[in-house]
N, C-alpha and C positions, 0 to 999 in steps of 0.2 A: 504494500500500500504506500503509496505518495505521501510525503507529509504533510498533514493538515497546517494550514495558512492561521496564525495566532491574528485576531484583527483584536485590539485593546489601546487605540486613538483613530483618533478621525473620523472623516464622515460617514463610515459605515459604523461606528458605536454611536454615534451621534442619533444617527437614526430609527438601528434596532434599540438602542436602548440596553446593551448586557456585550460584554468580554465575552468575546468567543474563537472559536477553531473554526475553521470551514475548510472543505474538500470539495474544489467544482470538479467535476464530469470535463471531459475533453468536449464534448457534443456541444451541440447547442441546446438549448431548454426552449419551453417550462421541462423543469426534471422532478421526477421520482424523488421526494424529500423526506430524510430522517433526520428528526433531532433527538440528538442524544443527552440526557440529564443523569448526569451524576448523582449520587447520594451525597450524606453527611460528612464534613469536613473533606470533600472532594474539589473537581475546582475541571476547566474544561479539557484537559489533557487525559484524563482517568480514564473516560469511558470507550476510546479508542478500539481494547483488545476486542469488544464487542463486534466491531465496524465488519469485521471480517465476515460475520454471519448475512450481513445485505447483499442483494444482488448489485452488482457490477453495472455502473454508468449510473449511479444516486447520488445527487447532491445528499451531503451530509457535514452536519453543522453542529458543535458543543457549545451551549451556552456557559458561562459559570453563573453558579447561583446570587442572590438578590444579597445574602447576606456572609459578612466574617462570621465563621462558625467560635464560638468559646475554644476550641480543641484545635485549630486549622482547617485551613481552606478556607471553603467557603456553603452555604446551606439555603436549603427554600424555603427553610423554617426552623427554628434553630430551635427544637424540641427539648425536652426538659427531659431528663431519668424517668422512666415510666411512663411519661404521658405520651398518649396516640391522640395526636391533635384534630380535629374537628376540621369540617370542610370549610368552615370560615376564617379557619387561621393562615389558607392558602390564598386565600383572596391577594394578598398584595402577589403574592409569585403569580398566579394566574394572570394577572393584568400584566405583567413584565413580560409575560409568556406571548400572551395575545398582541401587545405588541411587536415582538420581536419578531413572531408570525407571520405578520401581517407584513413587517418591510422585507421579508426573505425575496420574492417575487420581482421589487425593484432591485435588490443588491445580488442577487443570485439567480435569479429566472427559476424559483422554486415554482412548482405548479401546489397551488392548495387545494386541487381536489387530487392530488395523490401527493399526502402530507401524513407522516406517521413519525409516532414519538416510541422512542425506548428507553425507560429508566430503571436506575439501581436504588434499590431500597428506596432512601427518602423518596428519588426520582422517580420512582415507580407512582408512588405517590401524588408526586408535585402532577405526573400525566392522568392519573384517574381524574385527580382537580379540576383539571385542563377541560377536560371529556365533561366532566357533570356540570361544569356552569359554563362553558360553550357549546352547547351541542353542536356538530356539527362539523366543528373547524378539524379537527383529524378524524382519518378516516380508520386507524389502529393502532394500537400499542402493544408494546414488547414488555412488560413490568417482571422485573428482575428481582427476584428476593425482597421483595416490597409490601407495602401494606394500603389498602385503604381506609382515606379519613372516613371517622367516626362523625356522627350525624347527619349522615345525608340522607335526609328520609326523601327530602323534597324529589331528590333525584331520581330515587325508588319507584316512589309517585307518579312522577312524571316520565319513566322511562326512556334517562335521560342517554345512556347509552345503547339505546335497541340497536340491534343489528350489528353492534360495533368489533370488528372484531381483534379478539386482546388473546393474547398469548399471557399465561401466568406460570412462572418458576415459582419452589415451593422449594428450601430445606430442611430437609423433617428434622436435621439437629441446629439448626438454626439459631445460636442464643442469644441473638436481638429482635428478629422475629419470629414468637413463639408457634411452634406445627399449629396448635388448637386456632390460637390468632388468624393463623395464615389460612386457614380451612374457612372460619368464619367471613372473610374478607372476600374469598373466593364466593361464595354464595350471596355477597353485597354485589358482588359484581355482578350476578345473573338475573337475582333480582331489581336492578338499574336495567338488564334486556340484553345485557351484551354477548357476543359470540365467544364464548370462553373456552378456548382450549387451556385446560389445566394442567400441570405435570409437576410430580414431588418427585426429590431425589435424596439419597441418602447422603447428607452434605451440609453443611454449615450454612454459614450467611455470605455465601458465594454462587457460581453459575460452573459445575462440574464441565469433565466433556460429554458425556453424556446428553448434558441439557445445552451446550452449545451446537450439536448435532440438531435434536429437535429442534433450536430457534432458528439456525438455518433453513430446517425445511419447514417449516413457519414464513419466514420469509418469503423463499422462494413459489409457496402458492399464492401469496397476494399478488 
Protein backbone atom coordinates (compact mmCIF):
# COMPACT_ATOMS: atom_id res chain seq x y z
CA UNK A 1 0.00 0.00 0.00
CA UNK A 2 1.01 3.79 -0.82
CA UNK A 3 1.58 5.82 1.82
CA UNK A 4 -1.39 7.61 3.09
CA UNK A 5 -0.94 11.62 2.54
CA UNK A 6 -0.90 13.40 6.41
CA UNK A 7 -3.12 16.61 5.42
CA UNK A 8 -2.91 18.70 9.37
CA UNK A 9 -2.71 22.73 7.75
CA UNK A 10 -4.35 24.25 5.17
CA UNK A 11 -7.13 24.58 3.05
CA UNK A 12 -8.20 21.06 3.07
CA UNK A 13 -8.35 21.06 7.23
CA UNK A 14 -9.64 24.25 6.81
CA UNK A 15 -12.50 22.97 5.23
CA UNK A 16 -13.12 19.40 6.45
CA UNK A 17 -12.67 20.46 9.78
CA UNK A 18 -10.26 17.37 11.42
CA UNK A 19 -6.38 16.11 10.82
CA UNK A 20 -6.22 13.50 8.63
CA UNK A 21 -4.54 10.77 6.24
CA UNK A 22 -5.96 10.29 2.90
CA UNK A 23 -5.15 7.79 0.16
CA UNK A 24 -6.45 8.81 -3.40
CA UNK A 25 -7.00 6.05 -6.01
CA UNK A 26 -4.84 6.79 -9.22
CA UNK A 27 -8.59 6.88 -11.22
CA UNK A 28 -10.45 9.57 -11.59
CA UNK A 29 -13.78 9.66 -9.18
CA UNK A 30 -16.51 10.07 -7.58
CA UNK A 31 -14.64 6.93 -5.62
CA UNK A 32 -15.71 4.12 -3.49
CA UNK A 33 -15.03 5.81 0.03
CA UNK A 34 -13.93 4.41 3.51
CA UNK A 35 -13.25 6.22 6.51
CA UNK A 36 -11.43 5.00 8.98
CA UNK A 37 -11.93 5.94 12.96
CA UNK A 38 -9.61 4.91 15.31
CA UNK A 39 -10.48 4.01 18.88
CA UNK A 40 -9.28 5.59 22.28
CA UNK A 41 -6.11 7.24 22.64
CA UNK A 42 -5.41 6.47 18.94
CA UNK A 43 -4.82 9.23 16.46
CA UNK A 44 -5.11 8.98 12.24
CA UNK A 45 -2.09 6.78 11.50
CA UNK A 46 -3.42 3.55 13.71
CA UNK A 47 -6.14 2.25 11.68
CA UNK A 48 -4.02 1.65 8.41
CA UNK A 49 -3.33 -2.38 9.01
CA UNK A 50 -7.08 -2.50 8.58
CA UNK A 51 -6.94 -0.77 4.92
CA UNK A 52 -5.70 -3.90 3.41
CA UNK A 53 -9.05 -5.77 3.90
CA UNK A 54 -10.94 -2.83 1.16
CA UNK A 55 -11.04 -3.53 -2.39
CA UNK A 56 -8.42 -1.86 -4.52
CA UNK A 57 -9.16 1.71 -6.22
CA UNK A 58 -11.13 3.29 -2.71
CA UNK A 59 -10.53 6.53 -1.67
CA UNK A 60 -9.68 6.08 1.90
CA UNK A 61 -9.21 8.60 4.50
CA UNK A 62 -8.23 8.75 8.69
CA UNK A 63 -9.79 11.31 10.60
CA UNK A 64 -8.13 11.81 14.05
CA UNK A 65 -10.52 12.21 16.65
CA UNK A 66 -12.32 15.64 18.16
CA UNK A 67 -10.59 15.37 21.20
CA UNK A 68 -6.61 14.99 23.56
CA UNK A 69 -7.42 11.77 25.04
CA UNK A 70 -6.35 11.87 29.27
CA UNK A 71 -3.98 8.65 28.36
CA UNK A 72 -2.63 9.85 24.60
CA UNK A 73 -3.63 10.57 21.35
CA UNK A 74 -6.59 11.58 20.73
CA UNK A 75 -10.63 10.35 21.31
CA UNK A 76 -14.44 10.95 20.02
CA UNK A 77 -15.24 10.90 23.49
CA UNK A 78 -13.03 10.77 26.17
CA UNK A 79 -15.12 8.01 28.31
CA UNK A 80 -14.73 7.69 31.86
CA UNK A 81 -13.62 3.99 33.64
CA UNK A 82 -16.86 2.00 33.27
CA UNK A 83 -19.06 4.36 31.65
CA UNK A 84 -20.75 3.38 28.18
CA UNK A 85 -21.69 6.77 27.06
CA UNK A 86 -25.20 7.40 25.80
CA UNK A 87 -25.97 8.44 22.04
CA UNK A 88 -25.94 12.13 23.02
CA UNK A 89 -22.56 12.22 24.34
CA UNK A 90 -21.44 11.69 20.44
CA UNK A 91 -23.31 14.40 19.38
CA UNK A 92 -20.31 16.97 19.05
CA UNK A 93 -18.14 13.98 17.13
CA UNK A 94 -21.04 13.23 14.91
CA UNK A 95 -21.32 16.88 13.77
CA UNK A 96 -17.37 16.82 13.03
CA UNK A 97 -18.01 13.68 11.34
CA UNK A 98 -20.88 15.12 9.18
CA UNK A 99 -18.93 17.76 8.31
CA UNK A 100 -15.97 16.22 7.22
CA UNK A 101 -18.21 14.09 5.18
CA UNK A 102 -19.72 16.27 3.55
CA UNK A 103 -16.32 18.28 2.05
CA UNK A 104 -14.78 14.79 1.02
CA UNK A 105 -16.46 15.07 -2.58
CA UNK A 106 -14.92 18.76 -3.14
CA UNK A 107 -11.34 17.66 -1.70
CA UNK A 108 -11.34 14.04 -2.98
CA UNK A 109 -14.06 13.39 -5.48
CA UNK A 110 -15.52 10.88 -2.71
CA UNK A 111 -18.98 9.62 -4.02
CA UNK A 112 -21.54 9.77 -0.92
CA UNK A 113 -23.63 7.29 -2.14
CA UNK A 114 -20.86 4.68 -1.87
CA UNK A 115 -19.45 6.15 1.41
CA UNK A 116 -18.61 3.56 4.28
CA UNK A 117 -17.02 3.81 7.73
CA UNK A 118 -14.86 1.39 9.63
CA UNK A 119 -14.04 1.69 13.21
CA UNK A 120 -12.02 0.31 16.35
CA UNK A 121 -13.77 0.05 19.53
CA UNK A 122 -14.60 3.63 20.45
CA UNK A 123 -14.60 4.17 16.60
CA UNK A 124 -16.90 1.54 16.00
CA UNK A 125 -18.97 3.49 18.10
CA UNK A 126 -18.27 7.01 17.06
CA UNK A 127 -19.92 5.06 13.36
CA UNK A 128 -23.09 3.46 15.00
CA UNK A 129 -23.43 7.47 16.12
CA UNK A 130 -22.89 8.48 12.73
CA UNK A 131 -25.71 6.00 11.25
CA UNK A 132 -28.46 6.69 14.08
CA UNK A 133 -28.69 10.42 13.92
CA UNK A 134 -27.90 10.74 10.02
CA UNK A 135 -29.77 8.29 8.48
CA UNK A 136 -28.63 7.82 5.54
CA UNK A 137 -25.23 9.43 4.96
CA UNK A 138 -23.25 5.84 4.93
CA UNK A 139 -24.30 3.39 3.38
CA UNK A 140 -22.19 0.49 5.87
CA UNK A 141 -19.90 -0.12 8.56
CA UNK A 142 -17.16 -2.26 9.58
CA UNK A 143 -17.31 -2.00 13.70
CA UNK A 144 -14.37 -3.58 15.01
CA UNK A 145 -14.25 -4.80 18.74
CA UNK A 146 -16.61 -1.91 19.51
CA UNK A 147 -19.69 -1.18 21.24
CA UNK A 148 -22.92 0.65 20.83
CA UNK A 149 -24.08 4.00 22.73
CA UNK A 150 -26.49 3.29 25.28
CA UNK A 151 -29.89 5.16 24.82
CA UNK A 152 -30.87 5.06 21.70
CA UNK A 153 -34.27 4.06 21.84
CA UNK A 154 -35.40 6.88 19.47
CA UNK A 155 -33.34 5.15 16.84
CA UNK A 156 -34.91 1.79 17.69
CA UNK A 157 -38.20 3.42 17.08
CA UNK A 158 -37.52 4.97 14.32
CA UNK A 159 -35.42 2.23 12.58
CA UNK A 160 -32.95 4.32 12.09
CA UNK A 161 -30.57 1.90 10.51
CA UNK A 162 -32.94 -0.41 8.32
CA UNK A 163 -31.22 -2.06 5.77
CA UNK A 164 -27.94 -0.88 6.69
CA UNK A 165 -25.44 -3.10 6.25
CA UNK A 166 -22.74 -3.57 9.22
CA UNK A 167 -20.34 -6.06 9.78
CA UNK A 168 -19.69 -6.78 13.62
CA UNK A 169 -16.37 -8.31 15.40
CA UNK A 170 -16.92 -9.66 18.75
CA UNK A 171 -13.91 -10.87 21.23
CA UNK A 172 -15.37 -13.38 23.40
CA UNK A 173 -12.07 -12.54 25.80
CA UNK A 174 -12.29 -9.07 25.40
CA UNK A 175 -11.56 -7.05 28.72
CA UNK A 176 -12.71 -3.68 27.76
CA UNK A 177 -15.48 -4.95 25.84
CA UNK A 178 -17.29 -7.34 27.92
CA UNK A 179 -18.73 -10.85 25.55
CA UNK A 180 -22.34 -10.32 27.49
CA UNK A 181 -21.98 -6.24 26.45
CA UNK A 182 -20.87 -7.05 23.02
CA UNK A 183 -23.97 -9.63 22.44
CA UNK A 184 -26.29 -7.05 23.92
CA UNK A 185 -25.14 -4.24 21.42
CA UNK A 186 -25.23 -6.78 18.61
CA UNK A 187 -29.16 -7.11 19.18
CA UNK A 188 -29.39 -2.81 19.52
CA UNK A 189 -28.17 -3.11 16.20
CA UNK A 190 -30.81 -5.34 14.77
CA UNK A 191 -33.20 -3.93 16.60
CA UNK A 192 -32.25 -0.20 14.96
CA UNK A 193 -33.12 -2.71 11.39
CA UNK A 194 -29.74 -3.06 10.37
CA UNK A 195 -28.03 -5.95 8.15
CA UNK A 196 -25.97 -7.41 10.78
CA UNK A 197 -23.53 -9.93 9.87
CA UNK A 198 -22.18 -10.93 13.38
CA UNK A 199 -18.83 -12.88 14.10
CA UNK A 200 -17.13 -13.75 17.68
CA UNK A 201 -13.74 -14.94 17.88
CA UNK A 202 -11.66 -16.38 20.60
CA UNK A 203 -9.59 -13.10 21.14
CA UNK A 204 -9.15 -10.18 23.08
CA UNK A 205 -9.80 -6.50 22.24
CA UNK A 206 -8.31 -6.99 18.80
CA UNK A 207 -9.21 -8.16 15.20
CA UNK A 208 -7.54 -11.91 14.89
CA UNK A 209 -6.62 -13.25 11.34
CA UNK A 210 -9.34 -15.02 11.32
CA UNK A 211 -11.67 -12.15 11.54
CA UNK A 212 -9.41 -10.14 9.14
CA UNK A 213 -10.30 -12.80 6.45
CA UNK A 214 -14.14 -12.55 7.03
CA UNK A 215 -13.84 -8.50 6.85
CA UNK A 216 -12.21 -8.81 3.62
CA UNK A 217 -14.99 -10.98 2.37
CA UNK A 218 -17.39 -8.44 3.91
CA UNK A 219 -15.98 -6.16 1.88
CA UNK A 220 -15.45 -7.45 -1.09
CA UNK A 221 -19.42 -8.39 -1.47
CA UNK A 222 -20.43 -4.62 -1.09
Amino acid sequence: MDTPRLVDHGPEVETAGLVHRVLEPASPGPHPTAILLHGRSGNEDVMWIFARALPAGWLVVAPRGIKPDPDGGYAWHPRKRDEWPSLVMFDQAVAALARFVEALPGLYQADLNRLYLMGFSQGAATAYALAMRRAGLVKGIAGLVGFVPVECDAAIETAALKGLPIFMAVGKEDPLIPYERAKACAQTLRAAGADLEYHEYDTGHKLNAEGLRHLKAWWRQL
